[in-house]
C-alpha angles and dihedrals in degrees: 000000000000115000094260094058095044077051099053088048093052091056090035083063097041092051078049094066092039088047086057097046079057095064088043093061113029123092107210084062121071107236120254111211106258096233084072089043093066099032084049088048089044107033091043086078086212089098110048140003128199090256089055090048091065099037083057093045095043090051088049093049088050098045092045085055079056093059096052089069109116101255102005105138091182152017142193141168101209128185100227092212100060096027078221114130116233095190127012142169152148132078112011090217092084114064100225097188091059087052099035075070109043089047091056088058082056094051100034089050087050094059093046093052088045095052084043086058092046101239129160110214159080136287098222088171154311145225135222110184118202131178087259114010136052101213098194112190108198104190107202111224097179113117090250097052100031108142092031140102137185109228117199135200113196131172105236093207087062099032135093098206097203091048092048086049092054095044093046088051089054092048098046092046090061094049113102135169 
């Protein structure tokens, strides 16, 4: 199973669940106790596989060590393709989907001027400076990484920008689809 279709199964699960809420909420729909929502969703084997399982688990280990990060205030792994997470956390006040996707046009937008220019090489990261924030995209170029980026939030008035540079290096070299 190629990473886009991992991809697609991930999202597939995850509209399952808010395909279940649904139920939960609407009133037009009976309600279906919550315990069979989630054994129908598991047990149905459309959703997740063992090997899912640990893809998801190993992205949310890696973006927890992001948050650990001194200052860092939020965290993705984004498929620059699609702009979708695939993995996200940190303060619930920033909407990281929103920015997961606005990030990919930038990088997205970065590889193509760099192919118009005719150069050879490849994106390690970029910074976008704000009054109050450091947003780092680290855009992963390893085979198996190739198409994501590690998007980073971090307070500037916490953070040590260079150490959070070299931190976030080590972390993204270890994820792997």
């Amino acid at each position: 199973m190629n990473r886009t279709e991992r991809t697609w199964k991930w999202w597939k699960r995850r509209e399952g669940v808010e395909l279940a809420h649904h139920e939960l909420t609407s009133p037009d729909v009976p309600p279906m106790p919550l315990h069979d929502i989630f054994h129908e969703l598991t047990d149905s084997g459309e959703y997740t596989t063992e090997e899912d399982e640990y893809l998801m688990s190993s992205l949310d280990e890696a973006t927890k060590q992001l948050l650990s990060i001194e200052g860092a205030t939020g965290a993705a792994i984004v498929d620059y393709s699609s702009g979708m997470a695939l993995a996200q956390g940190g303060n619930p006040g920033f909407d990281l989907g929103v920015a997961a996707a606005g990030n990919s046009n930038v990088v997205s937008s970065k590889l193509r001027t760099m192919a118009d220019l005719g150069l050879n090489s490849n994106i390690e990261d970029i910074l976008i400076t704000l009054d109050t924030q450091y947003h780092l995209i680290n855009v992963l170029n390893s085979d198996g990484s190739k198409g994501l980026f590690v998007y980073l939030v971090l307070d500037r008035t916490y953070a040590n920008l260079a150490l959070a540079r070299h931190k976030l290096k080590n972390i993204a070299k270890e994820i792997a689809i």
